[in-house]
C-alpha positions, 0 to 999 in steps of 0.5 A: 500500500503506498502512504495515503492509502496507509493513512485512509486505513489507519483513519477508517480503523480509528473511526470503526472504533466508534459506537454508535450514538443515540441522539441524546449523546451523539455531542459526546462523540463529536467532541472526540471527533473535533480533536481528531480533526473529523469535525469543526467548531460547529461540530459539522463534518470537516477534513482537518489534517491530521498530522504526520500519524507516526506513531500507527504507521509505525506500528504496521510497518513493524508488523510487516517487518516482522512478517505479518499482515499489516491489516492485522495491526490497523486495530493496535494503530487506531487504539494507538493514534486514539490514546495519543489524541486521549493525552493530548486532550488531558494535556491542554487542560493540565498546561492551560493550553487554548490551542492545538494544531492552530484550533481551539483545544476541547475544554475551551470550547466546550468548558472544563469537565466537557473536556475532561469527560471528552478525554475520558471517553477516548480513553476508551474508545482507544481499548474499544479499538484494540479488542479489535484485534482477534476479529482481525485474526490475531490469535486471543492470547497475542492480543491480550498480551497486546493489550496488557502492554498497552495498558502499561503503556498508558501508566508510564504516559501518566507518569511521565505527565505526573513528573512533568507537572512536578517539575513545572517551575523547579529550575533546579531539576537535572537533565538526567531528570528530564530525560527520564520525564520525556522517556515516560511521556513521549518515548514510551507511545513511540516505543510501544507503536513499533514494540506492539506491531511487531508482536503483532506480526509474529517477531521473535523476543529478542526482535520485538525487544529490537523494535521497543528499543528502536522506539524510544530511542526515535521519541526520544530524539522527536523530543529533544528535536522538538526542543530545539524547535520550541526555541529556534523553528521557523514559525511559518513551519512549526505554526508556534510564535518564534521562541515559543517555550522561553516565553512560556519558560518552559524547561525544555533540554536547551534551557536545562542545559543552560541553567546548568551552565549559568547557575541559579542566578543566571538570565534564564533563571532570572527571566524564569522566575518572572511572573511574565517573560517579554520581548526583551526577556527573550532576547537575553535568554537566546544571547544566554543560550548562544553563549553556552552553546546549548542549541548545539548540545541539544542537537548533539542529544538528539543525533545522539539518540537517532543513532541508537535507534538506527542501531536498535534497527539493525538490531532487528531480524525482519523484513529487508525492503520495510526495515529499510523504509522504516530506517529511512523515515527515521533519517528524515526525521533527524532533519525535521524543521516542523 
């Protein structure tokens, strides 16, 4: 199949999820469509994009890799994708986000508890779509194995946001603890997209074991990559204000690596510490992260980690010619610019 035709089965599959809904709460799942980008502000039917759909299109490339039949895995990439949109929309109520994708988030639309019971109802959707799986023809203890990862999957996302709130404001956290945040809370979806689907498509242990580390070591890097664009992306490409995270003093890897570098009473730390950051602040917080070298040290990170996921790659006993286009879309995204 080529690449769209990927993407229209990986959406049909998260929209066969859905139940369907009495009058009385058809809103409900509206509103999950919204963040999916099927409906707009008024709830009416819309082709919003959504994304790169990494995360699902990694899981059935894996599966066939590992020499299985990718349609057998469209169940695990919608419950996938549907457990990220799940994250997100809690996300954007936890950091008190009004925008997501260049629209308005769920819980300002549509109030507080709304966008919480929104994220909720994903939540489960997202199983819905994984029990999915034996009517694909996996066979029921594949799938409950699938599953119980899954769910072990979704706490380590929660821990990663629990530590991600507790660090909110702490400058004097490490990188060594950002690192094990973002492992949590981005690389561990990733992981668990191309560690399921091989499963799924019958790999060995020690080439699943391939495909998990392959994962997180390719979130890891998406991660610190995006940290480097929070600061420095182009805003016509990343759709973010330039410098985007300094003024929302987020503690991105740059400004860690910098803090560090400067010390508590340093201009990032100061800037920080500031009820709000203005035009002026930023400028001396870039002159600060110039002068440590910090944009430099990031993308070393990053480079750092897509070589080990390549490894983990290589690592990997599968199918040659979907190896190689699993290699290849992980060495276009070392180059990303959005």
């Amino acid at each position: 199949m080529t690449h769209p035709e990927i993407r229209a089965q990986i959406q049909a599959a998260m929209r066969a999820a859905f139940p369907a809904a009495e009058a009385r709460v058809a809103q409900f799942y509206a509103m999950q469509q919204y963040q999916l980008g099927w409906r707009d502000e008024q709830l009416a039917p819309a082709d919003v994009d959504p994304g790169k759909l990494l995360r699902p299109y990694l899981a059935l490339l894996a599966c066939r890799a590992a020499g299985g039949d990718e349609r057998q895995a469209l169940p695990l990439a919608a419950g996938i994708q549907l457990v990220h949109d799940f994250s997100l929309i809690h996300d954007d109520i936890e950091d008190n986000s009004d925008l997501r994708r260049g629209r308005p988030t769920v819980w300002k639309l549509w109030g507080l508890p709304q966008g919480i019971n929104t994220g909720d109802g994903m939540f489960t959707v997202a199983h819905l779509a994984l029990h999915g799986l034996s009517d694909a023809g996996v066979l029921p203890a594949v799938a409950l194995e699938v599953l119980k990862r899954f769910d072990q999957t979704i706490l380590t996302i929660c821990e990663g946001q629990f530590l991600d709130i507790s660090y909110e404001g702490n400058l004097a956290i490490t990188e060594a603890d950002y690192m094990a945040m973002i492992r949590r809370k981005t690389a561990a979806l990733i992981a668990a997209a191309a560690g399921l689907g091989a499963i799924v498509g019958g790999a060995s242990a020690s080439t699943a074991r391939a495909f998990f580390d392959y994962g997180e070591s390719l979130g890891l890097a998406f991660q610190v990559q995006d940290d480097v664009l929070g600061i420095w992306g182009d805003p016509e490409l990343t759709g973010k204000p330039f410098a985007a995270d300094l003024y929302r003093r987020k503690l991105s890897l740059p400004v860690i690596h910098a803090i560090q570098a400067t010390g508590s009473d340093g201009p990032i730390a100061q800037c920080y510490r500031e009820p709000e950051v203005g035009d002026a602040d930023v400028r001396a917080m870039l002159d600060a992260l110039d002068g440590t070298g910090s944009r430099g040290y990031t993308a070393s990170v990053a480079e750092h980690y897509h070589r080990q996921a390549l490894a983990a790659l290589d690592a990997a006993d599968g199918e040659a010619a979907t190896i190689g286009q699993i290699r290849a879309i992980t060495e276009q995204l070392l180059d990303r610019r959005f």
